[in-house]
N, C-alpha and C positions, 0 to 999 in steps of 0.2 A: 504494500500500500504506500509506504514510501516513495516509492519513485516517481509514481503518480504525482503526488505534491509537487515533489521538486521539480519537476517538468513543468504545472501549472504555474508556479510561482517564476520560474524565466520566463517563462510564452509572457505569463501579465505584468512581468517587468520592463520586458522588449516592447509591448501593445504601448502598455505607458509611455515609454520613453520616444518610442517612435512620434506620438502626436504631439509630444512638446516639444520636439525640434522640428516638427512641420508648422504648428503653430509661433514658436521664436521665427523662424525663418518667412512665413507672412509678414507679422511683425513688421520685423526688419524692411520684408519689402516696401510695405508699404510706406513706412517713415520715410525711407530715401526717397520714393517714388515724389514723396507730399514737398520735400524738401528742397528737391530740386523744381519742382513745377513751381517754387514760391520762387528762387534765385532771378535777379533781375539782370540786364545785361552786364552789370559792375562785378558780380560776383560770378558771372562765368566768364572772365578775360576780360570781357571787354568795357568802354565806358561809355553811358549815356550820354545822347550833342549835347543836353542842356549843363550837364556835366562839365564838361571838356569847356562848353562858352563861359561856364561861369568862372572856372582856373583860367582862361584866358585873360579874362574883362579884372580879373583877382593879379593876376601879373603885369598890368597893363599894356598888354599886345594887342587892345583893342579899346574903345573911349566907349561911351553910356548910349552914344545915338548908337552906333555898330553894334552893340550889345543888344539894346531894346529891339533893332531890326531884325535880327538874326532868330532873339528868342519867338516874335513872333512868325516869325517863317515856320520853325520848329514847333511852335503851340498850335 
């Protein structure tokens, strides 16, 4: 009758374990998935125009009318 146990008790420790690394691993996907669909272009390489216009107009490589035109292009 022994054997029997021991046989059930691996099967329902595998059964177990099996769906909590199916379910971590959703999880997981889903996080990353939610995370990256939030990232805006700054945080994947690259930097947004109004971004970039405003470090310009910020170093003065460009004066308030060039600014104020440019952003409304971009808006």
């Amino acid at each position: 009758m022994m054997p029997m146990w021991n046989t059930w008790g691996f099967g329902m420790f595998f059964m177990f374990a099996f769906w909590i690394v199916l379910i971590a691993c959703l999880v997981f996907a889903v996080r990353w998935a939610m995370q990256h669909s939030r990232e805006g272009p700054s945080e994947r390489g690259g930097d947004a125009p109004l971004d970039i216009l405003k470090r310009r107009y910020a170093r003065g490589e460009i004066d308030r009318d060039e600014f104020d035109r440019m952003r409304r292009e971009l808006l």
